[in-house]
Residue, then its C-alpha position, 0 to 999 in steps of 0.5 A: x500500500x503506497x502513500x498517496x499524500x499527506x493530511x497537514x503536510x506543513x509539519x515538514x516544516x520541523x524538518x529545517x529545526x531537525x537539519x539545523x540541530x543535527x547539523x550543529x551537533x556534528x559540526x561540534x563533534x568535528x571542531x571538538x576533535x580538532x581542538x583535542x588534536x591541537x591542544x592535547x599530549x596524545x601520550x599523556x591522553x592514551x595513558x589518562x583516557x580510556x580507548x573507546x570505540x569511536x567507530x560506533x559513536x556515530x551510529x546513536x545520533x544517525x539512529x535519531x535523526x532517523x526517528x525524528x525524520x519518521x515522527x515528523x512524517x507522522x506528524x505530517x498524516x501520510x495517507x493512503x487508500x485502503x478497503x475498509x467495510x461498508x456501514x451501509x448498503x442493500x443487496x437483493x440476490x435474486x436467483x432463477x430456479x426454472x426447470x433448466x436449472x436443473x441441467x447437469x451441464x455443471x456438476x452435480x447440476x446448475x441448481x446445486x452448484x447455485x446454492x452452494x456459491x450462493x450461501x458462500x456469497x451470504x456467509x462472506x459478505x460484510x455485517x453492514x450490508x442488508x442482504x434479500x432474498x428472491x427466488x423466480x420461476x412462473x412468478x417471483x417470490x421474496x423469500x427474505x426481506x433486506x436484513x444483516x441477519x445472514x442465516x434466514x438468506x443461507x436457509x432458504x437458499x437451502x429450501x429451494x425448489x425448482x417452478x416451471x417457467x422464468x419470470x424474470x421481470x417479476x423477479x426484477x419488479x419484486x426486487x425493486x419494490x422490496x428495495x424501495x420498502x426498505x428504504x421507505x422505512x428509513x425515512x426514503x432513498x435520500x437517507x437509505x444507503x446505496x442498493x443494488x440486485x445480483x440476478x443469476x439465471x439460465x434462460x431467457x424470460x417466458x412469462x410475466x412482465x416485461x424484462x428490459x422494461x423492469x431494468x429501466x425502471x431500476x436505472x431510474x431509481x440508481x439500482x444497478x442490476x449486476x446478472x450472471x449468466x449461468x451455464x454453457x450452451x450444452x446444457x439439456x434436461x430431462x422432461x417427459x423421457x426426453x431430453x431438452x436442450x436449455x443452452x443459457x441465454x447470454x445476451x438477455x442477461x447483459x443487455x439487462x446489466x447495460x439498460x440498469x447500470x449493472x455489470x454482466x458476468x459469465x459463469x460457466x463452471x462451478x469455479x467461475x461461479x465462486x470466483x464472480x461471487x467473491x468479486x462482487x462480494x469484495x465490491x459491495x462489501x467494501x469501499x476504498x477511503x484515504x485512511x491515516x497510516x501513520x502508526x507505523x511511522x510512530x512505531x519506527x519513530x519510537x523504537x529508533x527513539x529507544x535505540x538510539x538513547x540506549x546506544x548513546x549511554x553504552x558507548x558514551x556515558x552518554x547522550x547525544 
């Protein structure tokens, strides 16, 4: 993590005192010497002086120019972007659970595999966030309300039940209206926190209210739509002793994520789906904000303090 400026950089200005002291410290050091060299017997001062390792004798003052140099940046508040937890955000995760969730294309099927990155989507994300729940096939069910409660969500992800069709504008519409009752009941969307609806589905729309329109409405009231179109083109299932091919509908799925602001994914493994899950767990979990690092500077400052004393009475009897 790079530091991107500082808080009060006028505190740099201690740096002039800083240069000027030590300057004048190693000036006497220097003048000292010379006086000691032209005035003294150096025979009688090898026998009356103890011999000491001069060697060193610089590395106390060196250590607390250093500190000082640290401290002074402290001072100064170096900053620097850093995630931090969102105190506040609405997420309403709405999952397709039509009867082509059920292809096998994804083992041990794409219902399966959904529930299982979901509820790790729930379990990860951070406690500020209120998290809903809706479910779609013919028509669209809230299943859980916004909440920070996380095990309601995980449960009924578990009790999923396949429906027959994909009402995929219900879902849209039910998310919305849920969004807007939630912010409703904390005074509007003026004082509700940000909000935004995650949509993994399959297939295209066969039933209800129109899609696209629904995601207009939602770009109307700042609700991104981010959709995850989940599955490959080979997907079949079994229905009446015959196989049905349910290839996923890519291009519905992102014109939705376009008309609302959103962003499109593409999962089409297990994997893929845990990795698109976990990216947007981190983008709407947590936000970037300049944050003060300045304790590692404190610390540097302060143990170099310590040192550079401690080294100074050793070889000294002395401080600098």
């Amino acid at each position: 993590m790079g530091i991107d400026g500082f808080a009060s950089p006028v505190w740099f200005a201690l740096l002039l005192g800083v240069a000027a002291v030590f300057g004048a410290y190693f000036w006497t050091q220097r003048r000292r010497r010379r006086h000691v060299v032209r005035f003294a017997n150096m025979a009688v001062l090898d026998r009356v002086a103890p011999k000491r390792p001069t060697r060193w004798r610089i590395v106390p003052p060196i250590l607390l120019l250093v500190a000082f140099l640290a401290l002074t940046a402290a001072l100064a508040g170096p900053m620097a972007e850093a995630k931090v937890p969102r105190n506040r955000a609405t997420v309403m995760l709405v999952i397709d659970v039509s009867p082509s969730m059920d292809a096998t294309d994804i083992q041990p099927s794409r219902i399966k595999a959904a529930q299982a990155a979901a509820k790790s989507f729930v379990s990860n994300m951070t406690g500020g966030v209120n998290l809903g729940l809706i479910t779609y096939g013919g028509s669209a069910t809230v299943d859980v309300s916004p909440t920070t409660a996380r095990k309601p969500v995980v449960d009924a992800i578990d009790n999923i039940q396949l429906q027959p069709a994909t009402a995929t504008g219900e879902a849209i519409a039910a998310a919305l209206q849920s969004i807007q009752q939630f912010e409703r009941g904390l005074g509007g969307p003026a004082g509700a926190p940000p909000a935004q609806i995650v949509l993994m589905s399959d297939g295209k729309q066969t039933a209800g209210r129109d899609e696209f329109a629904m995601a207009k409405e939602c770009k109307d009231a700042k609700i991104p739509i981010n959709t995850i179109s989940y599955g490959t083109a080979d997907g079949v299932v079994l229905l009446q002793n015959q196989e049905q091919p349910v290839p996923v509908d890519d291009e519905s799925l992102h014109q939705l994520a376009d008309i609302s602001g959103g962003q499109f994914f593409k999962a089409d493994t297990s994997d893929k789906l845990n990795q698109i899950y976990a990216s947007l767990g981190e983008q709407i979990g947590y936000e970037t904000q300049e944050t003060d690092v300045s304790k590692p500077f404190i610390a540097l400052g302060a143990v170099l303090t310590v040192l550079g004393a401690a080294g100074a009475l050793v070889l000294t009897q002395r401080l600098p």
